[in-house]
C-alpha positions as CSV (number, residue, x, y, z in Angstrom):
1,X,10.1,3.7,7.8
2,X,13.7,3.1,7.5
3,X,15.8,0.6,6.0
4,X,16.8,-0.5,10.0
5,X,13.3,0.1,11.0
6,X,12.4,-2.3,8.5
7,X,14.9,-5.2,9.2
8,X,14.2,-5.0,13.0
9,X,10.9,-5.3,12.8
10,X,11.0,-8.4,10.5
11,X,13.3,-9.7,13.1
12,X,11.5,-9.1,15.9
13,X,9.0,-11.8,17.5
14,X,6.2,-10.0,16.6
15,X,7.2,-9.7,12.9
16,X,4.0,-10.9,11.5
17,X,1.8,-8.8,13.6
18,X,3.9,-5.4,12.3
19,X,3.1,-6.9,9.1
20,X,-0.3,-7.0,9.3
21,X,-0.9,-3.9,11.2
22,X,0.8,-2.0,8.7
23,X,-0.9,-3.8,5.4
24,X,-4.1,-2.7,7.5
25,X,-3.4,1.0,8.6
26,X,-1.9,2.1,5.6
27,X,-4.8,0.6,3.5
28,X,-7.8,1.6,5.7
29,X,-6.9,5.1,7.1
30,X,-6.1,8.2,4.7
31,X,-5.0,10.0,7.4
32,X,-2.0,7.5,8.1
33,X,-0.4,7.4,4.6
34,X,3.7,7.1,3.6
35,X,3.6,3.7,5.6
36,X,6.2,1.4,3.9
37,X,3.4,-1.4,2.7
38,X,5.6,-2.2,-1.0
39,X,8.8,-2.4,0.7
40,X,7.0,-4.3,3.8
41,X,5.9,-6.9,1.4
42,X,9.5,-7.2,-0.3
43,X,11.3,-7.4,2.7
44,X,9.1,-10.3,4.0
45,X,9.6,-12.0,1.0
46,X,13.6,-11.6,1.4
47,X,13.3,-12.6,4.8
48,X,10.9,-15.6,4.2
49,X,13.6,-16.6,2.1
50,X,16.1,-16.8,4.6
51,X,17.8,-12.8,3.5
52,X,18.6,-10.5,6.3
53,X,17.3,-12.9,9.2
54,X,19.8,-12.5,12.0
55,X,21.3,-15.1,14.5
56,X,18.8,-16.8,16.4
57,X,15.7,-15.7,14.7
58,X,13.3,-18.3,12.8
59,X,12.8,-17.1,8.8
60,X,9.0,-15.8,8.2
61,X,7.0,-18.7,7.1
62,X,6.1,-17.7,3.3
63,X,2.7,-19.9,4.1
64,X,1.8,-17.6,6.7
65,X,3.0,-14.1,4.8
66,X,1.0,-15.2,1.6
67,X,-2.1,-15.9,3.3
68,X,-2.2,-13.2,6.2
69,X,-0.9,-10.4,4.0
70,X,-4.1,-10.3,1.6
71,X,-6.2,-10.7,4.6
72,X,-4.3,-8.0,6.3
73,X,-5.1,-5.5,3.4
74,X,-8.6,-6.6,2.2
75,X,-9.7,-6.0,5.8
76,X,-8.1,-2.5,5.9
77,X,-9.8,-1.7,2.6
78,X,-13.5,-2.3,3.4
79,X,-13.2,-0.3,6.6
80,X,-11.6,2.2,4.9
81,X,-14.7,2.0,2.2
82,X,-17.3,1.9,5.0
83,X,-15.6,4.9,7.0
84,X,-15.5,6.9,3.5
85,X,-19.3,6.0,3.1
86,X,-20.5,6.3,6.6
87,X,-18.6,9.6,7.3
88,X,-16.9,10.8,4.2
89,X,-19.4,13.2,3.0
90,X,-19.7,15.0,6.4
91,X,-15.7,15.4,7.1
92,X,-15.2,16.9,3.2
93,X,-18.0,18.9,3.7
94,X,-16.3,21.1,6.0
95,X,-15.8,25.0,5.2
96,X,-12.4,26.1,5.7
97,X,-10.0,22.8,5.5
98,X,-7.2,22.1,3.6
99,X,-7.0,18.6,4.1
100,X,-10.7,17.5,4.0
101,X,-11.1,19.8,0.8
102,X,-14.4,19.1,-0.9
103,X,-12.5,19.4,-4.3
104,X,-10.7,15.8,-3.8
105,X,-14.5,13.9,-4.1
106,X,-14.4,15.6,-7.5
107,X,-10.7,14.6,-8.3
108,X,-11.5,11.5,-6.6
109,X,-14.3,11.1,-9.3
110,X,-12.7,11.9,-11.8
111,X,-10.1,9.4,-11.4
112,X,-12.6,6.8,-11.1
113,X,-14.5,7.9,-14.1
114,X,-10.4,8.1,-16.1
115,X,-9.8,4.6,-15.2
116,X,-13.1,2.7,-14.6
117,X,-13.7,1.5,-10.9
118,X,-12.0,-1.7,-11.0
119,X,-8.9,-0.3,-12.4
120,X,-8.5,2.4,-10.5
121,X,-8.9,0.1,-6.9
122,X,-6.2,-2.2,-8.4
123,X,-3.5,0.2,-10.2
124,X,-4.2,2.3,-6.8
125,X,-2.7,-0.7,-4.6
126,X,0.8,-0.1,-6.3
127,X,0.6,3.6,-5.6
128,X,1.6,4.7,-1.9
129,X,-0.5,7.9,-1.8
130,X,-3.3,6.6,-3.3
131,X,-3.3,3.4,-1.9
132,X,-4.5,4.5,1.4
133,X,-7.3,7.2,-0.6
134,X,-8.8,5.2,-2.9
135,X,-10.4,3.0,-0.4
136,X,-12.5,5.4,1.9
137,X,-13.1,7.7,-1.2
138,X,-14.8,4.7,-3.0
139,X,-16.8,5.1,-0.3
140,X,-18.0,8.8,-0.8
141,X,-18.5,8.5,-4.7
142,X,-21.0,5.9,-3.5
143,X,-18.9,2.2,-5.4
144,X,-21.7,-0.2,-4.5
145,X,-20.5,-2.6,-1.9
146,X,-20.1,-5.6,-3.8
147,X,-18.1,-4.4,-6.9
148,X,-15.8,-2.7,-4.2
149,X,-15.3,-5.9,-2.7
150,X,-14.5,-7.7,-5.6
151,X,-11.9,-5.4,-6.7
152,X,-10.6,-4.9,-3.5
153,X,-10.2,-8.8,-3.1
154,X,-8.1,-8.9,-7.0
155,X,-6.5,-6.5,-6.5
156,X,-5.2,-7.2,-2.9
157,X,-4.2,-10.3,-4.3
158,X,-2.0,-9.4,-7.0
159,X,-0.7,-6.8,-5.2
160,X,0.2,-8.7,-1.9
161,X,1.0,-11.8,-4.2
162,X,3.5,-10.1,-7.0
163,X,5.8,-8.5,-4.1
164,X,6.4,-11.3,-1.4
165,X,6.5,-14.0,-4.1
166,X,8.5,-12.3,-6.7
167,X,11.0,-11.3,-3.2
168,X,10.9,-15.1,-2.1
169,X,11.6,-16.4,-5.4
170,X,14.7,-13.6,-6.1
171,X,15.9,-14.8,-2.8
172,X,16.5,-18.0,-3.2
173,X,18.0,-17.6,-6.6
174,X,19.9,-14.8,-5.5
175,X,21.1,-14.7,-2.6
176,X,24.6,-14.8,-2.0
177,X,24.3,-11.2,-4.1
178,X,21.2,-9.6,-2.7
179,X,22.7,-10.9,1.0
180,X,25.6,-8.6,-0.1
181,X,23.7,-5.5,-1.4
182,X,21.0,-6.1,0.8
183,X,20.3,-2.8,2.5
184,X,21.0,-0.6,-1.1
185,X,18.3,-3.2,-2.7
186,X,16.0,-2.1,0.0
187,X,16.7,1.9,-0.1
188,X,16.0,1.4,-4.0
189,X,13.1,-0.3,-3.6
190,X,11.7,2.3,-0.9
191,X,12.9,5.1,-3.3
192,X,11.3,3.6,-6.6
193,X,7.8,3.7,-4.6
194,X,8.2,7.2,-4.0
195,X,8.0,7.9,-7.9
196,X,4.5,7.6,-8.7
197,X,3.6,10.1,-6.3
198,X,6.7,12.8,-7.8
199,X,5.0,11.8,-10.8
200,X,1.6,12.5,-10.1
201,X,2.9,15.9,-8.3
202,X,4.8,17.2,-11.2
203,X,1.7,16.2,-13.0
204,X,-0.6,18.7,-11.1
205,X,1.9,21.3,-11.1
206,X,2.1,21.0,-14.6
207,X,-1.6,21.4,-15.1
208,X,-1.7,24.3,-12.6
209,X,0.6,25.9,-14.4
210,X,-1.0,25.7,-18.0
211,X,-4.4,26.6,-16.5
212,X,-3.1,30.0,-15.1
């Protein structure tokens, strides 16, 4: 989602609702991933703040943004984890697709196993990619219900929590200069959440290609 896409949605009337959807898609589907949720959050932040809210539209409340946006996510997360449980197994058991490939459970496990299950359920909130794989995958490598839930809950937290308060708070401190930059502050910001997944990409290649 673009820059423009971004600030017209935030300045729409149903600004809160796009924010929630999106928070809830991009967390509990892995099919819909790439959805802008880290620059979502920061942008609401900005605009809760009073930054990049046009003529004749009301700010965001920051009340309302704090508490929905968690909900929003943690909601998206547990469906995600029951659709991974209920009907993960079946779709990656699938002969012959490239996208359902029965080798992710094992990378999926793997990375579980690397980082420990909370970890890897919180770190994979401030990963794009991941954010909306870790969630129904937890389901197929069988994370028992309740310790999903609790990480899902933290980590939804300081995820949702870090980005719109740390935008709100830069905002009002800032903002005659982040009025000013506004849109390249936004582009960066969209770019910079791009670099885990380069980074996790170059790291695969890289292990391909010492493997063969």
């Amino acid at each position: 989602m673009s820059f423009i896409s971004v600030t017209t949605a935030l300045n729409s009337n149903f600004a809160l609702i796009i924010i929630f959807a999106i928070l809830a898609l991009e967390t509990g589907l892995p099919l819909i991933i790439g959805l802008p949720g880290d620059t979502l959050l920061i942008s609401a932040g900005l605009f809760a703040s009073g930054i990049g809210v046009e003529a004749g539209h009301h700010h965001l409340s920051i009340a309302v943004v704090a508490i929905g946006a968690p909900l929003s996510a943690i909601v998206g997360s547990q469906f995600g984890q029951w659709l991974g449980w209920k009907y993960g197994i079946k779709i990656f058991s699938r002969e012959g697709s490239k996208f359902f490939d029965p080798s992710k459970i094992k990378s999926a496990e793997k990375y579980v196993s690397k980082y420990g299950v909370g970890r890897a359920i919180v770190l994979g909130r401030f990963i794009p990619v991941v954010r909306g794989l870790i969630n129904p995958l937890s389901g197929i490598i069988r994370v028992p219900f309740k310790t999903f839930t609790f990480w899902n809950i933290f980590g939804a937290l300081i995820w949702t929590q870090v980005l719109i308060w740390g935008a709100y708070a830069a905002g009002n401190t800032f903002a005659n200069s982040i009025s000013k930059y506004l849109t390249d502050i936004i582009i960066a910001i969209a770019a910079l959440t791009v670099l885990p997944i380069i980074w996790e990409i170059f790291k695969e290649w890289r292990t391909r290609k010492h493997l063969s």
